[in-house]
N, C-alpha and C positions, 0 to 999 in steps of 0.2 A: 524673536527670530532664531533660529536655529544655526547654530557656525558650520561649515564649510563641511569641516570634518562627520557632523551628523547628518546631512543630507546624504554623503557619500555612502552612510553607512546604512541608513535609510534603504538608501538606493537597491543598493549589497542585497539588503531581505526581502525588497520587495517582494509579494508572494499569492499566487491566483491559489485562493480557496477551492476546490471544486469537490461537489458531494453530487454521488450518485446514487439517487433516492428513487422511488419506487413512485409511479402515479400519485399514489392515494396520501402521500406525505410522509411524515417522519413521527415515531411516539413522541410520548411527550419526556421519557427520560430522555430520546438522544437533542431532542432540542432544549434543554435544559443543563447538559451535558456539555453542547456544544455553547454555549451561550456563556457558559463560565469558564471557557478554554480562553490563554494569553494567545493573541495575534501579534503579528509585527505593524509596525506604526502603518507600515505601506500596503495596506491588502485588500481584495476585492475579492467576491463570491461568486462563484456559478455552480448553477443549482441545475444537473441536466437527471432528465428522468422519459422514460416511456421509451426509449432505443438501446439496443444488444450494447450489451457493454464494452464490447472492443469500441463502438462506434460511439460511443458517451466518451471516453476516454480518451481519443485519439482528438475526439473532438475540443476537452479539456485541456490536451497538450498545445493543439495550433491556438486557443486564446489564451495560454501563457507565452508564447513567443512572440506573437503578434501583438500582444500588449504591453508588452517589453518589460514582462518580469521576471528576476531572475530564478524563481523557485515554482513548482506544480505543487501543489501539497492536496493527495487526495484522499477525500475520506466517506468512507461509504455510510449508507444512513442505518445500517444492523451496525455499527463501531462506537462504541462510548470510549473514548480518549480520554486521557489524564488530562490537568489542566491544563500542563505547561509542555505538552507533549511537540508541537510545534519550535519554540525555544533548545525544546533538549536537541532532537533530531537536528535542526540546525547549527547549535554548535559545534558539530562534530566535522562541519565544514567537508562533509561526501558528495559525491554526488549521486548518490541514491542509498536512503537508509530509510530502513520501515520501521515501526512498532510492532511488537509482541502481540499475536492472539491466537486464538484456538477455535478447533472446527466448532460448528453449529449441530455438528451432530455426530453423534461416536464410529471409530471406526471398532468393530468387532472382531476382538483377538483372541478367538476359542469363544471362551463364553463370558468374556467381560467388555465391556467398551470403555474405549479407551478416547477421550478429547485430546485429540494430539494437537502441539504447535502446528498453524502453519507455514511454515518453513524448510525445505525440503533442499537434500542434494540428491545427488545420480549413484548409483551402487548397483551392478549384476545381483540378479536374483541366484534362484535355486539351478535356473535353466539357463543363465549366462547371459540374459537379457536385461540390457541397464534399466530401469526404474526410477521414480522417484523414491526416495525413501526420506521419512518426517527427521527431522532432527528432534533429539529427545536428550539430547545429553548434553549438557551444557552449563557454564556458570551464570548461575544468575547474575543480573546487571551487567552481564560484558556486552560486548561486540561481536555479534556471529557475524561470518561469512556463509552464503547460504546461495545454491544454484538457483531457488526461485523464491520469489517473496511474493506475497501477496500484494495487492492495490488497495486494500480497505484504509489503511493509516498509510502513507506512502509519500516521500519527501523527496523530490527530485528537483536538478538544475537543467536549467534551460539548454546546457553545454551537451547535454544527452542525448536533447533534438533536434540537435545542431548537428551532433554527431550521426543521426540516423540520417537525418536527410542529406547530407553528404554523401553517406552509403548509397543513398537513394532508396532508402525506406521511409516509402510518406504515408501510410499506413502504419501508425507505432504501434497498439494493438489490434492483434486480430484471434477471435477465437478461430482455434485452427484442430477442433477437436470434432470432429462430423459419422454419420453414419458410414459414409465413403472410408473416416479417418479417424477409427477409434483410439488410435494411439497419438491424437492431436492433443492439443493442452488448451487453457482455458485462458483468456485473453491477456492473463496478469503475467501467468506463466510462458507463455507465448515471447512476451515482451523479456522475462528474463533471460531466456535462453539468447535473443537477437539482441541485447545490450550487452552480454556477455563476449559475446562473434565480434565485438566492438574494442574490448579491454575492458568493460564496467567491471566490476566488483558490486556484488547486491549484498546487500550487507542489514541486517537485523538487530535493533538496538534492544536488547532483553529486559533495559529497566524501564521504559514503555510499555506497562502491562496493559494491553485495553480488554474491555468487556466484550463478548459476540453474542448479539442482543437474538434470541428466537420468540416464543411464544414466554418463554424465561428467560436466563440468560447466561451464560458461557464464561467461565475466568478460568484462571489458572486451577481452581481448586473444583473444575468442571462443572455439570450443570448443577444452576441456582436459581432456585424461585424466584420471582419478581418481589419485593416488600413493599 
């Protein structure tokens, strides 16, 4: 039987798994991938696929609050994660910290592409229109601070949507990027910008390097064949 003090602490991590996977399922690296990832003692999976991703996500959040656990940890099914990538992101005791990855597909600067982090803050352009711009400078294995993170590796407390619905946001993500509203954002980043209006801090854990799986596959040292 377990003493008083490990139940508590049990408690503490409990944590809703949620992966956002496409119809047709997941390769067989990332279920292999995932399969050898450290969980917390207390955890349960939901597997949503075939609806817009704001609406996978949002939905992911109310059966973490609803099921009374106190962590989201989301991971999309293009994300091969380290093993113990769950453990690290949690100790750090935030209430929102991502892992490291990089685009699926280059962006084109002159005549080279470049896999940048996804991780972005706001900065004036040329024309004095603020932007995303990638963060690209940074110490490895710190702590960024960063205006938007991705959702693919994504480690959140239930206190976040606690804090939204308060505000009275019960839609936590929504893509908000339309023909109507080409300068909208994309449901991850949506959600940063509206946790931030909040006090959050979105924060990127850089020694969490994951993979971004395409027809090859994506790391720090950009694209790389499959073996």
């Amino acid at each position: 039987m377990p003493h008083s003090w490990e139940i508590v602490q049990q408690k503490a991590e409990s944590t809703l798994i949620g992966i956002l996977s496409p119809p047709g399922g997941v390769s067989v690296d990332w279920a292999l991938s995932f399969n050898n990832m450290v969980k917390p003692q207390l955890f349960d999976v939901i597997r949503i696929s075939g609806l817009p991703f704001g609406e996978a996500r949002t939905q992911m959040a109310y059966q973490c609050i609803n099921g009374g656990y106190q962590w989201l940890f989301m991971l999309d099914a293009d994300i091969l994660a380290p093993k113990d990538t769950i453990p690290r992101l949690m100790s750090h005791r935030l209430p929102i910290v991502s892992g490291l990855y990089f685009q699926r597909f280059p962006t084109w600067l002159g005549t080279s592409g470049e896999y940048l982090p996804v991780m972005f803050n706001e900065a004036p352009d040329a024309e004095g229109t603020v932007t995303k711009q990638p963060i690209t400078e940074f110490t490895p294995g710190s702590l960024i601070e960063a205006a938007y993170v991705p959702a693919g590796c994504l480690l959140i407390h239930r206190s976040v949507f606690e804090r939204m619905l308060q505000a009275e946001i019960k839609r936590f993500f929504e893509w908000s990027m339309t023909v109507d509203n080409p300068a909208g954002r994309s449901e991850d980043f949506e959600w940063s910008a509206r946790v931030r209006t909040l006090g959050f801090k979105c924060i990127v854990d850089t020694s969490v390097i994951c993979t971004h799986e395409t027809a090859a596959q994506v790391t720090a040292k950009g694209l790389q064949p499959k073996l």
